[in-house]
N, C-alpha and C positions, 0 to 999 in steps of 0.2 A: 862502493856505490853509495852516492850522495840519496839519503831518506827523503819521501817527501813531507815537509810537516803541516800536522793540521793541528791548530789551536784552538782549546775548549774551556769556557770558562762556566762557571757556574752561575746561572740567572734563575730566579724564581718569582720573578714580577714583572710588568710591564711599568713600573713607579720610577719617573725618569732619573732618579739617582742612582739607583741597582742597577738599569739602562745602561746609563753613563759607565759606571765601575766599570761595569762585566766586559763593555764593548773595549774599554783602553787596557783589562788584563789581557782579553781576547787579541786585540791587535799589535799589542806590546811582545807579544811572544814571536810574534813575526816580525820584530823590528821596528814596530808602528806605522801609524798611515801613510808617516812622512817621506818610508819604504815605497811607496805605491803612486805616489801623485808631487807635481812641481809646483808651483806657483804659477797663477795663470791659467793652470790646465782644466779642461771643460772634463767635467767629471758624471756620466751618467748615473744613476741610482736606477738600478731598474730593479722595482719590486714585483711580486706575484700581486695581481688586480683582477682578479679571475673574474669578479662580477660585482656590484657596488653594494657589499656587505659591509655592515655595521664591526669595527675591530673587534669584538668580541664574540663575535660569532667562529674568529678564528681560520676563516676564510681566507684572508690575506695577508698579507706582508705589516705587520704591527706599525702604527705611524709611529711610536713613541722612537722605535729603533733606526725610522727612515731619519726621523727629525734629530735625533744623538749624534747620527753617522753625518749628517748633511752638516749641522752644525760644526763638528770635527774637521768637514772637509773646509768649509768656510774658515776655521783658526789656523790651515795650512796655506790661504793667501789664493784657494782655488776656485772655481766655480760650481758648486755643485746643480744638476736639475734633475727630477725626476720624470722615467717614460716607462710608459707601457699600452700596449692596449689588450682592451678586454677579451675574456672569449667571448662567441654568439654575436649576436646582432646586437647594434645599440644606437639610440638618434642622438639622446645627448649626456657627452662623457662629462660632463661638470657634478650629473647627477653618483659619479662613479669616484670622481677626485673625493666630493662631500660625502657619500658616506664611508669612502675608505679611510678617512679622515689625512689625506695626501693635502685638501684644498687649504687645510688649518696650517698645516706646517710646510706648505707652500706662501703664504699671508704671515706667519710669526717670524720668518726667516727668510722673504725677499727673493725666494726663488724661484724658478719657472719651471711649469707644468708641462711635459713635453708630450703631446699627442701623436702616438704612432702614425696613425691614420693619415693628418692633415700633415707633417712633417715630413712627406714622400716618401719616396722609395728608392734603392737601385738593387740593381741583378747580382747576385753571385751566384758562382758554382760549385758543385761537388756531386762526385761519384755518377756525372753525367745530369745532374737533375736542376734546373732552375730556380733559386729561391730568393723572393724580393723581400727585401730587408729595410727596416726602418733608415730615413737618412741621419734618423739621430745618433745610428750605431755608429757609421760612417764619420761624423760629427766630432765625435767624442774623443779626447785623449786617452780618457781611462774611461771602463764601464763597473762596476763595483753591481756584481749578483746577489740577491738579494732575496733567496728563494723560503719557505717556511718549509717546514718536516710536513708532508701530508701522503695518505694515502691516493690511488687512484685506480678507479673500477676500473680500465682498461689497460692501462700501464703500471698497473699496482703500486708504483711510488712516482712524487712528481718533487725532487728538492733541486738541484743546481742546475742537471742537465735539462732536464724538459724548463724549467721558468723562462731559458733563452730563447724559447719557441715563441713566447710570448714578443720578440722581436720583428717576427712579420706580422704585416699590417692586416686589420680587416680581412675579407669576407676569402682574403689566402689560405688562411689556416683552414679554416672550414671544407677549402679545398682541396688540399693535403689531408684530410680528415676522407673524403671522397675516393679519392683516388689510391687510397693505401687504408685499407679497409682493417685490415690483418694487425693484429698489436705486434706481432715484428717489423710490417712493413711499413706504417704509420712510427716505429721508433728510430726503422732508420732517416728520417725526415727527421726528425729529432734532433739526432747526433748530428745530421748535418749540418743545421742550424746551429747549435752546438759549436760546432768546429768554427762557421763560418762568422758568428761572432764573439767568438772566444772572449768573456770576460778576466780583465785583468786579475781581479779578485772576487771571490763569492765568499760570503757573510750569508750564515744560515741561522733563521730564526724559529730557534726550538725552544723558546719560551714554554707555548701552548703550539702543540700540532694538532693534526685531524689523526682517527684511524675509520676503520670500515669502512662504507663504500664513499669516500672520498672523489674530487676533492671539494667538494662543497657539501655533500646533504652526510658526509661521515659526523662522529660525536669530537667534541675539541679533547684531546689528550695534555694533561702536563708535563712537562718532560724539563723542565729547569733548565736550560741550556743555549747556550751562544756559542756557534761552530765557526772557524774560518781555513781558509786555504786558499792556495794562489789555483789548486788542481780538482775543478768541481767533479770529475770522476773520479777522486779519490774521496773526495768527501759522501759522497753517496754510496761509495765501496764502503766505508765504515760506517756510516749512519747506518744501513741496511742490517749489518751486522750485529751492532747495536742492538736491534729492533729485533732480532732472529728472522730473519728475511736473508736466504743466500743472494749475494748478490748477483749469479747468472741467473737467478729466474725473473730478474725486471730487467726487460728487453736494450731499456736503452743503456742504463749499466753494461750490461754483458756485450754491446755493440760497439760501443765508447772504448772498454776495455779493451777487446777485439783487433780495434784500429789503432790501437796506442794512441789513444788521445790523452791517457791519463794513469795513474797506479793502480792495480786493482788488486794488488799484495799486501793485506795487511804488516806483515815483517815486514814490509819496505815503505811504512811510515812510522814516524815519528811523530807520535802524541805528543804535544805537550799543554803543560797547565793542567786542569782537572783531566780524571782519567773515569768518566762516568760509568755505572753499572751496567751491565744488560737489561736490557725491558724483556722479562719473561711475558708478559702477560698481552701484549700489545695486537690488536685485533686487525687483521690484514682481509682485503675484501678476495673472494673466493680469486684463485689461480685455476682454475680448472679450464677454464677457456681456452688458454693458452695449447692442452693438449690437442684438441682439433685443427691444430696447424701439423700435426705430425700424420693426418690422415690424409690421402690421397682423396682426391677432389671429389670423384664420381660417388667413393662410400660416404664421403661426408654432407653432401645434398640428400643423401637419404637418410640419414642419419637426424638432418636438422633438424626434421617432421617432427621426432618426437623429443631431441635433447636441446633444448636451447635457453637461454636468459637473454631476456629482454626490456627494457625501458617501458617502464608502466607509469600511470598517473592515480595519485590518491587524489579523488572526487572532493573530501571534505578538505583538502590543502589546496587544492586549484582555485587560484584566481581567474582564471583563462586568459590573462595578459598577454597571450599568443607571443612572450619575448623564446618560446621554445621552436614555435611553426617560423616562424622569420630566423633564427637561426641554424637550420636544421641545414648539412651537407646535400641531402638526397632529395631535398622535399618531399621525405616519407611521413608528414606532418602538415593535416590542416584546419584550416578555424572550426571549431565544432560548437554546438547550442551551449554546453556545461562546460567542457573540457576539450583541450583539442581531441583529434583522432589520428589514430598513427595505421598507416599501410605498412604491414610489417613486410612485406613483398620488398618492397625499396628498402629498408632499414638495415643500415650495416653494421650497429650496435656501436657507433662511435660513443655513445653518450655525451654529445655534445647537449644535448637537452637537460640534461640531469645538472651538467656541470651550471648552465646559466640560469638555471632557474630559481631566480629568490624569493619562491616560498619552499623552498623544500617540498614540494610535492611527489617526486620522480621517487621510484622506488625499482628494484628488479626482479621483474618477474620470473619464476623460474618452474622448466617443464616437472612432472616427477620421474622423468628419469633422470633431469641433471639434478635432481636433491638427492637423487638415490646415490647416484656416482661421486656426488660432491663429500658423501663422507670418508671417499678414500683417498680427496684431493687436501695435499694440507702445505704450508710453508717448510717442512723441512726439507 
């Protein structure tokens, strides 16, 4: 049985000469890019643009790495463009190209900005479910994944498989956010997405990731590193690993896996180039949620009275810019005097609020009986 390989090289700066190395030992191990793309071929870049952070906040997909790679694909005779859209609400994406700094190395290198949203949509299917999908997916000859290492408060991690999510447009996700409340059942949305625009290649940027409550208001972690693979559920089966994170306890991993989308046996890859350490120490935001899916419905509405975490607002970090009440799936959020105010009745804990909010103000609230119970919930 043919291994599958994933390529790791060692990066410890965003300084576009280290950039440059790491990415052509990185993709040299797989053949090089020349492996992946023809001449002429329209080549997506789709980075993580969760919300329009400053690169060093760590938030998003590094420009220096978008502009390395884009540049590379440009010396192979092909087209490169970069798409995504944002999570939450938002009127205007130029303010999201500029400070994720995509607008700079979109203008240095002649390339075009591809807008989920405004670039339409068509329909695909899986596992019975609906899901409209950017036309630029459609579009594209190759798509090159382009996800960062981050934790996440609902899905506990977000690196190759959930970034593709970022592939349906606008105010959809939000609604798959609604309608699969549940962090298994909002994962299988995930993988389906996932499947349905399977990138040709994923390029993970672990320069700097996030950990704790991810993926935006977590602390930025170093982690040195530049990952590739043609099989983003293997890469996620080994980053997790990495990290000491089983990989069947993040949902969409163990879903992925499940359906044979991808390897989830580490003996049945093949590392090669650096063979990085484990991260003993790497701080992962509570999993204890996740146990209330193994309760039966009736005990667990009684249960929620007194055990639950929920989305809170710090007072002294709230701007009230309401981009959290305009993006919210349930409209369990409205304009308030100081802060908004959240109807926790409708609130189904997606933390889409937390995730778009740039001031970092969203923290989670938690009952004490889930701080009680939370000390016997842990990542092993």
């Amino acid at each position: 049985m043919e291994k599958t390989p994933i390529s790791i090289a060692k990066c410890n700066s965003y300084a576009p000469l280290e950039i440059q190395e790491s990415l052509n030992e990185c993709l040299n191990h797989l053949g090089g890019l020349k492996s992946f793309i023809n001449k002429k071929d329209r080549v997506l870049l789709k980075p993580n643009m969760l919300r329009a952070a400053q690169p060093d906040e760590q938030v998003t997909t590094h420009p220096q790495l978008v502009e390395s790679l884009a540049g590379m694909v440009l010396e192979e005779g092909a087209i490169p463009v970069i798409g995504d859209s944002p999570g939450g609400f938002f009127q205007d994406i130029e303010k999201f190209w500029k400070s994720t700094g995509y607008h700079d190395v979109s203008k240095k290198l002649g390339i075009e900005l591809v807008n989920f949203e405004s670039a339409g949509s068509y329909i695909s299917k899986r596992s019975g479910k609906k899901y409209p999908l950017s036309q630029a997916v459609l579009d594209a000859d190759v798509i090159i994944n382009l996800p960062k290492i981050k934790t996440h408060s609902l899905t506990l991690f977000t690196c190759a498989i959930k970034n593709m999510y970022g592939t349906v447009p606008g105010f959809t996700k939000a609604d798959i956010h609604r309608k699969n409340p549940k962090p298994s059942e909002f994962a299988e949305s995930v993988v389906d997405v996932y499947a349905l625009s399977r990138p040709t290649l994923n390029l993970v940027d672990g320069v700097w990731g996030m950990e704790g409550p991810g993926p935006s208001g977590g602390d930025p972690r170093k982690l040195g590193m530049i990952l590739a693979s043609t099989d983003g559920v293997a890469l996620d089966t080994y980053i997790c690993h990495l990290l000491k994170m089983p990989p069947h306890k993040v949902p969409s991993t163990r879903i992925a896996i499940k359906q044979g989308l991808g390897e989830g046996k580490l003996e049945n890859m093949d590392i090669r180039g650096w063979n990085p350490p484990v991260v003993d120490d790497f701080k992962w935001p509570s999993n204890i949620a996740y146990s209330v899916e193994m309760i039966p419905s009736s005990l667990s509405r009684a249960i929620m009275k007194f055990w639950w975490a929920r989305p809170a607002i710090n007072p002294d970090k709230c701007k009230n810019c309401n981009i959290c009440v305009e993006s919210c799936p349930v409209q369990a959020m409205q304009h308030g005097v100081l802060v908004p105010e959240f109807n926790y009745s409708d609130c189904i804990n997606c933390l889409c609020c937390m995730e778009v909010c740039p001031h970092r103000a969203f923290y989670q609230d938690k009952s004490k009986l889930y701080n009680l119970t939370s000390r016997f919930s842990s990542s092993d």
